[in-house]
C-alpha positions as CSV (number, residue, x, y, z in Angstrom):
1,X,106.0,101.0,116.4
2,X,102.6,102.2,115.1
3,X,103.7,105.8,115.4
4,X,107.3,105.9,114.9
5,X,106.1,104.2,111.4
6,X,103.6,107.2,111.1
7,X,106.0,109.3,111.7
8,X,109.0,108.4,109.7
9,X,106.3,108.8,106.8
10,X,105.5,112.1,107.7
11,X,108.6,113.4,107.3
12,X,109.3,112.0,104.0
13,X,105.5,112.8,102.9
14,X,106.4,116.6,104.6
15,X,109.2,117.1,101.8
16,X,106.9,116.1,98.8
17,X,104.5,118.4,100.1
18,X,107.1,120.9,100.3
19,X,107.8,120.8,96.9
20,X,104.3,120.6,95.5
21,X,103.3,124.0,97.2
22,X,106.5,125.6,95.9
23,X,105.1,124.1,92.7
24,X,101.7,125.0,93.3
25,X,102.9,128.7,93.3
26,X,104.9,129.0,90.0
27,X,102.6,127.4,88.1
28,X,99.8,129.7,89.8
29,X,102.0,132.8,88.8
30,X,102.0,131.0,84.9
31,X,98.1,130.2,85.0
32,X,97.8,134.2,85.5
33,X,99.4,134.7,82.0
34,X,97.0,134.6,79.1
35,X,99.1,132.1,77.0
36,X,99.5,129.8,79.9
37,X,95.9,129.3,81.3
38,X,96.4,125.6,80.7
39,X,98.6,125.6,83.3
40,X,96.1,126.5,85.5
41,X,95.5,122.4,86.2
42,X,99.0,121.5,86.8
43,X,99.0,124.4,89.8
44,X,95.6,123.1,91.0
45,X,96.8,119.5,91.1
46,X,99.9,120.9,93.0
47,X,97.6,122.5,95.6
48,X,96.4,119.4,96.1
49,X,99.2,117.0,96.9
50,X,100.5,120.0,99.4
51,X,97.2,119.9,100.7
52,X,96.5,116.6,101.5
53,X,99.1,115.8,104.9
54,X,98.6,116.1,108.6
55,X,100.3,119.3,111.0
56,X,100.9,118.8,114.6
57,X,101.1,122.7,115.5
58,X,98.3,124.6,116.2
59,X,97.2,127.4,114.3
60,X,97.3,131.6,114.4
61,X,93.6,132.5,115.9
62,X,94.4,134.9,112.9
63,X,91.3,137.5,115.0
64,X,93.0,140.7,115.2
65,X,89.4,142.8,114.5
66,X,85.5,141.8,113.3
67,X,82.9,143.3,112.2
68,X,80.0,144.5,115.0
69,X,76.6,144.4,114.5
70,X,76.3,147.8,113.1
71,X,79.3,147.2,110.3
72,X,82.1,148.9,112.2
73,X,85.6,147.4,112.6
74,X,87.2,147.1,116.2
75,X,90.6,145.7,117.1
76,X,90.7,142.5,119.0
77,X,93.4,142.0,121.7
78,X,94.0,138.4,122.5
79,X,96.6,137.9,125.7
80,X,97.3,134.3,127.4
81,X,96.0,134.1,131.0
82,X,96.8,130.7,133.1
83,X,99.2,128.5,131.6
84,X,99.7,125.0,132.3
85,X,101.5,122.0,130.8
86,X,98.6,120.7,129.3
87,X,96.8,124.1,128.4
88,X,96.1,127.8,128.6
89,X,93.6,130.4,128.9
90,X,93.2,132.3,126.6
91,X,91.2,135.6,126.3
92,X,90.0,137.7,123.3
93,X,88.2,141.0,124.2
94,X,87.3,143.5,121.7
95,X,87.5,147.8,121.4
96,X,85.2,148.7,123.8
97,X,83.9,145.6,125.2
98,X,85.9,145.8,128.3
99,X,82.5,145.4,129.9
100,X,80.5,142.5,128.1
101,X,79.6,139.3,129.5
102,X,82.5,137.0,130.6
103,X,82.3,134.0,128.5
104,X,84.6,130.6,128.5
105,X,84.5,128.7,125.5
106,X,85.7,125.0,126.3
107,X,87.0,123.3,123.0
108,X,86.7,119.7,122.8
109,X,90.3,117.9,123.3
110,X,88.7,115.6,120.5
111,X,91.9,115.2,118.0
112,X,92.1,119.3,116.6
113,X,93.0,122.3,118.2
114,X,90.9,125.1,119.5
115,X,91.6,127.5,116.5
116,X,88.5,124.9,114.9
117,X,86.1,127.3,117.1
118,X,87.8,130.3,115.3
119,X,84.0,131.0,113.5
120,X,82.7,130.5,116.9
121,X,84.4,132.8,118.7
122,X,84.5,135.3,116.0
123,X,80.8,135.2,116.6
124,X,80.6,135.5,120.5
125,X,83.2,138.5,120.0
126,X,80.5,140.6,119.0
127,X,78.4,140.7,122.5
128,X,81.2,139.0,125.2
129,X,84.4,139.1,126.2
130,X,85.9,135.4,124.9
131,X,87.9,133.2,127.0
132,X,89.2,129.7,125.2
133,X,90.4,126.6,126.8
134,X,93.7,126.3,124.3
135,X,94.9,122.8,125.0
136,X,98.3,121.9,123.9
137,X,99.5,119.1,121.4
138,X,100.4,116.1,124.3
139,X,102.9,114.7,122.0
140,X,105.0,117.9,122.4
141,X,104.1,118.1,126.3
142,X,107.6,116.5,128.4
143,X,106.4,112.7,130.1
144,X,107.8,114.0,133.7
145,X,104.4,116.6,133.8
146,X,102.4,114.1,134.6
147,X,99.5,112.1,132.9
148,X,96.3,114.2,132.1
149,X,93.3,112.1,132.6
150,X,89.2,112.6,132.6
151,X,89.8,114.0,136.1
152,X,92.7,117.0,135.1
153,X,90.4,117.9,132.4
154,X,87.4,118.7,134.9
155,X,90.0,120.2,136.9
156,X,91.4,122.4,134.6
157,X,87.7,123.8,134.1
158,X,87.1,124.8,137.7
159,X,90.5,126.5,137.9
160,X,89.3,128.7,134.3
161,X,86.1,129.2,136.0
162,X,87.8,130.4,139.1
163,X,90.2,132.7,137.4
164,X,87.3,134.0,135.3
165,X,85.3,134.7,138.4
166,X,81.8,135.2,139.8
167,X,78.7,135.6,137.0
168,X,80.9,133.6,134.3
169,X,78.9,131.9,131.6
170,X,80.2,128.8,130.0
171,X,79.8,127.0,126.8
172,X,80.9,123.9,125.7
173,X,81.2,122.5,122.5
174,X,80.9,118.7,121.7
175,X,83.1,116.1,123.5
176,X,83.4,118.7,126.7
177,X,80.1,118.7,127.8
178,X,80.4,116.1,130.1
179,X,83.3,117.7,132.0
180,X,82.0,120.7,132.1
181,X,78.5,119.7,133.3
182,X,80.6,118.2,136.0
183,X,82.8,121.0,136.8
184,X,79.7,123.1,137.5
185,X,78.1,120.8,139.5
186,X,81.3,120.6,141.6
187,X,81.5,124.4,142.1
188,X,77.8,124.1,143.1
189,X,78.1,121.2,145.4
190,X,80.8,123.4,147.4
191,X,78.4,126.1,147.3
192,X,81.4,127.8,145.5
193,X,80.8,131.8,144.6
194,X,82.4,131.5,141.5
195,X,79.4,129.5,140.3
196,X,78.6,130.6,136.3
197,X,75.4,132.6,135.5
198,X,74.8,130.4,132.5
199,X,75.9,127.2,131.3
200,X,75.6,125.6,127.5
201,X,75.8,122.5,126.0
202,X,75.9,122.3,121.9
203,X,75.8,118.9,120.3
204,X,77.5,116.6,123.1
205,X,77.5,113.0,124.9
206,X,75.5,113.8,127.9
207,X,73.7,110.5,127.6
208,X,75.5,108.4,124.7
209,X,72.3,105.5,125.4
210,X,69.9,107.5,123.6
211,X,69.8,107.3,119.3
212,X,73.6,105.5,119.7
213,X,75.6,106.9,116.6
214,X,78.3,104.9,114.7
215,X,80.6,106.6,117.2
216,X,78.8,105.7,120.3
217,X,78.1,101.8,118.8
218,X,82.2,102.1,117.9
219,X,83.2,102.6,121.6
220,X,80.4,100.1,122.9
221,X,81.4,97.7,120.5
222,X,85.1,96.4,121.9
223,X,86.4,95.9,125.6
224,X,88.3,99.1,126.9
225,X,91.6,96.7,126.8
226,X,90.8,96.5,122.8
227,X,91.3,100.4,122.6
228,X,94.4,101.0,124.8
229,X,96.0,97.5,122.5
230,X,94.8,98.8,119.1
231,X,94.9,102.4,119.8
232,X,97.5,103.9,121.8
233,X,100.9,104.7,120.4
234,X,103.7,105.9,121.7
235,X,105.5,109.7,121.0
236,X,108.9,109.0,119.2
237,X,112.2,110.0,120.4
238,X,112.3,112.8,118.4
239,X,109.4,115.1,119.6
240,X,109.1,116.5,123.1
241,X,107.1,114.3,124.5
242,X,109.1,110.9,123.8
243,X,107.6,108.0,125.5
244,X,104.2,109.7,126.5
245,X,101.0,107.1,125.8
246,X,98.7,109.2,123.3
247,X,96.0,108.6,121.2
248,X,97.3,110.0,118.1
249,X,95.2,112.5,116.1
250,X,96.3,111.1,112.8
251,X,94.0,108.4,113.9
252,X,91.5,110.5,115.0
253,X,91.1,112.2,112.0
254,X,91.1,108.7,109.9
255,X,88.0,107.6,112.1
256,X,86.4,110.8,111.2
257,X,87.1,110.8,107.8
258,X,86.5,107.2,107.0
259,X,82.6,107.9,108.2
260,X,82.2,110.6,105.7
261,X,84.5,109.2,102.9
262,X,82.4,110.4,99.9
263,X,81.6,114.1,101.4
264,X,85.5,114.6,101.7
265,X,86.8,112.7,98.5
266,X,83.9,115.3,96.9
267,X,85.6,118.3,98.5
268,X,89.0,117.8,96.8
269,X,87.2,117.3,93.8
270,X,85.7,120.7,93.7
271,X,88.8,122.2,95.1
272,X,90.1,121.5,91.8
273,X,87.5,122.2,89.7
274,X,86.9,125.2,91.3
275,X,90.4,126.3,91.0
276,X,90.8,125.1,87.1
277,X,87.4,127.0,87.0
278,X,88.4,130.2,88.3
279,X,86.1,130.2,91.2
280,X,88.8,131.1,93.1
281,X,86.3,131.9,96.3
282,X,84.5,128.6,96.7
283,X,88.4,127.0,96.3
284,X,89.7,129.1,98.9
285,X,87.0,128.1,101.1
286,X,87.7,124.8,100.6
287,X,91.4,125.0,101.4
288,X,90.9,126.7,104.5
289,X,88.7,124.4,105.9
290,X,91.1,121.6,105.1
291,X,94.3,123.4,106.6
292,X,92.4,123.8,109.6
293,X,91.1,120.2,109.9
294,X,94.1,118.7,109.0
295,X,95.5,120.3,112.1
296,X,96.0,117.4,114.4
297,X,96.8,117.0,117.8
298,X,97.7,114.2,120.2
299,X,95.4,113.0,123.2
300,X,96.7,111.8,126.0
301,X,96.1,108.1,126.6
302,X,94.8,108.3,130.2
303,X,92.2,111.0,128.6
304,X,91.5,109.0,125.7
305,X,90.7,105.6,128.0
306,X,88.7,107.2,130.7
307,X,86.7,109.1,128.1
308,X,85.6,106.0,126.1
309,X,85.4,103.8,129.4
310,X,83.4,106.9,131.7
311,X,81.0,108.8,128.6
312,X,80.6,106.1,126.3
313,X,80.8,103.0,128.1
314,X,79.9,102.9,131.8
315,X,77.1,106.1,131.2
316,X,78.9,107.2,134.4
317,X,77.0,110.7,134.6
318,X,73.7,109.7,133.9
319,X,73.8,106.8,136.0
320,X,74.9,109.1,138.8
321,X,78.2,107.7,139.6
322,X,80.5,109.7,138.0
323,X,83.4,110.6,140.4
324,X,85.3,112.7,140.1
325,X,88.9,112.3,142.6
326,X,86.5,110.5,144.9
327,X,83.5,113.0,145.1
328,X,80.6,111.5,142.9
329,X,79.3,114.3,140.9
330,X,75.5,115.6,141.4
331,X,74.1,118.0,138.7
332,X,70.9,118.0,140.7
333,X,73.0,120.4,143.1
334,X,73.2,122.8,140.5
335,X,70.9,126.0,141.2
336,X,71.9,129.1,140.3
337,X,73.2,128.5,136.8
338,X,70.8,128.9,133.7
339,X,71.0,125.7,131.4
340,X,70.8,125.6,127.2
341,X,71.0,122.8,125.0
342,X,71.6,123.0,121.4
343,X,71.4,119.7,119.3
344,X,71.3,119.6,115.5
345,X,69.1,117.7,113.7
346,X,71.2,116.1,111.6
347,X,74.1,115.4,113.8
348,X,75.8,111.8,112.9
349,X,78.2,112.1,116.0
350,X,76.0,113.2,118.8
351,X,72.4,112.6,118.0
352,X,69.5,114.1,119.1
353,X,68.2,113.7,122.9
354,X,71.9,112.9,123.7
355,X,72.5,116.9,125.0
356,X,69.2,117.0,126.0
357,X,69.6,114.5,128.2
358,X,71.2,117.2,130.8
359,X,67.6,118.7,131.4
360,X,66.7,115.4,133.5
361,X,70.3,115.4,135.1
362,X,70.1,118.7,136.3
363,X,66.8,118.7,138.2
364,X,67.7,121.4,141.1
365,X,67.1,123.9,138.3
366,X,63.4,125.6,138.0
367,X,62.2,125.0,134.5
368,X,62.2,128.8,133.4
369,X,66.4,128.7,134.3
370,X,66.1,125.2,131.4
371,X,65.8,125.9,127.5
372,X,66.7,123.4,124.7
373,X,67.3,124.5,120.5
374,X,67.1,121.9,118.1
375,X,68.6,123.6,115.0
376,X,67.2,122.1,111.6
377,X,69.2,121.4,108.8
378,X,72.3,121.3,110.3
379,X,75.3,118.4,111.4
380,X,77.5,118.3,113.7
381,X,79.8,120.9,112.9
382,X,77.1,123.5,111.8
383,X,76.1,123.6,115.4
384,X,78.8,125.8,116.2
385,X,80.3,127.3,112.9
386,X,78.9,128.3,109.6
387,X,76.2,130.2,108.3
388,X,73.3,129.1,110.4
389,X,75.4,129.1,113.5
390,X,76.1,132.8,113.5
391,X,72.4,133.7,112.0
392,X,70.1,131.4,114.2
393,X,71.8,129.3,116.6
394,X,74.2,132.4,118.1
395,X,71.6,134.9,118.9
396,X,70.0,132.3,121.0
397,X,72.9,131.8,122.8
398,X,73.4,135.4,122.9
399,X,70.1,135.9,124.7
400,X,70.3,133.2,126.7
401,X,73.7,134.8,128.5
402,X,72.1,138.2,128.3
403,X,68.7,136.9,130.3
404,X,70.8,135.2,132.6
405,X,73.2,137.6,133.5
């Protein structure tokens, strides 16, 4: 019920919006004439109503070139690799960097689609070839593929890793860190050749027990049977994946927003400001930050459950009995991959020490192959995106692949 009534309001809500960006436009075209500058509020208030509602389908990359180091352009070739129901592998590889460093970029499965790591990629583009885990919207994925759980996910990893093959270096942004801590460990514990050079962590749960954030005292707070009562909806007749249990993103997005109310509220305030202003740049900016993040997609309710019950509950990694399809997972087996961390200091969703926390875990590792960055100044999302990502945090990352190599 809780998402057919979402729903049925989405469509109704997708018309208005329809028409407000149709009106957005005309009265944009009559703000540009001298005797109609006035008008110039109506078109920004327009913007705003077509703004302000939820999409279910992921994004264009929209990376056809950048910019390298020495201000050149170069083509950017992006071509799908593995596909499975639940995702795909992506790679982006630039003119001329046939032969850079193999990355794999893991983007969380955390309510919004891969294309949120577009700044992040854009960055790694310059020294590596890119390869993105690009899951799919589970509300559009058909109920008789099967469930994806904790376990698929960690799966999924090793087969990217494999496909990648030998000397791979992996990052992994946010709510993924866990899986992909484990997935190494697994490829080390079968003494597996496809084992990556470098592995890092940037601003996730390793060990949710240290600095708890609202999140982490949110999913400590109720009994898993709470979450999977209150929280899990079911995908409406009407889209592809009818009957599949998800967590829905529109609720995802909610939590998120509710815990920086003021900050966003502020945003569409200067959106329109800024476009009655004629600061047409900082609006724009604005805008495409908010068609991005209001790109939502569905999670799986098996995922959703054994994330909150295995990361945030039970500390199942730290505590050393994570397992993983009956093999309990042992970071301390990992030996030939380099380890970062990357925290910021100002992160309200994973604090600081909780990444960290992988240093102790992984204790096969010499401590020259273990390095941790603390980034001041910065949240959660300026770990991996914005200005001080690609300035300071990236060419440690950068370095840290090269050394490791």
């Amino acid at each position: 019920m809780m998402y057919d009534a979402y729903q049925n309001y989405a469509n109704l809500s997708h018309s208005v919006r329809i028409l407000a960006s149709s009106s957005e436009r005309i009265f944009s075209v009559w703000s540009a004439m001298q005797f109609a500058s006035p008008l110039r509020r109506m078109a920004a208030y327009y913007e705003i109503v077509a703004l302000a509602g939820f999409t279910h389908t992921r994004p264009d990359y929209g990376i056809a070139e950048i910019t390298t180091d020495s201000d050149e352009t170069v083509s950017v070739k992006e071509r799908e690799i593995l596909s499975t129901p639940f995702g795909a592998l992506l790679h982006f590889a630039r003119e001329g960097g046939e032969d850079d460093p193999r990355v794999l970029l893991v983007a969380p499965m955390s309510g919004h689609f891969a294309t949120l790591l577009r700044g992040t990629i854009r960055s790694l583009l310059r020294h590596h070839q890119v390869y993105v885990t690009d899951w799919r919207n589970t509300r559009d994925v058909p109920l008789d593929r099967g469930n994806f759980g904790f376990a698929e996910f960690v799966q999924h990893l090793i087969d990217f890793i494999k496909v990648i093959g030998p000397q791979s270096h992996v990052v992994a942004v946010c709510q993924p860190v866990v899986a992909a801590l484990a997935a190494v460990a697994m490829l080390a514990q079968d003494n597996d050749p496809n084992q990556p050079a470098s592995l890092t962590l940037m601003a996730g749960p390793i060990d949710t027990r240290i600095s708890p954030t609202k999140v982490n005292e949110l999913a400590t707070s109720r009994p898993l049977d709470w979450f999977k009562e209150r929280l899990i909806g079911v995908v409406p007749h009407s889209l592809g994946g009818a009957g599949r249990h998800v967590y829905p993103g529109f609720m995802q997005l909610a939590a998120f927003m509710s815990m920086n109310i003021d900050r966003h509220s502020k945003a569409f305030v200067d959106l329109f400001k800024s476009r009655v202003e004629g600061d047409f740049e900082k609006a724009n900016q604005i805008r495409t930050f908010y068609e991005e993040y209001f790109a939502i997609m569905d999670l799986d309710a098996a995922f959703f459950l054994e994330t909150v019950e295995i990361v945030f509950q039970k500390h199942a990694l730290p505590e050393g009995k994570l397992l993983i399809r009956e093999t309990l997972v042992e970071p301390r087996a990992i030996r030939k991959t380099f380890l970062l961390t990357i925290e910021g200091e100002k992160d309200d969703i994973c604090a600081v020490g909780q990444t960290m926390a992988a240093h102790d875990l992984c204790s096969g590792l010499r401590p020259y192959m273990k390095a941790h960055h603390l980034q001041p100044d910065v949240g959660h999302y300026g770990v991996f995106n914005g200005r001080r990502w690609d300035k300071q945090i990236y060419p440690i990352l950068r370095d840290h692949i090269y050394s490791s190599a």
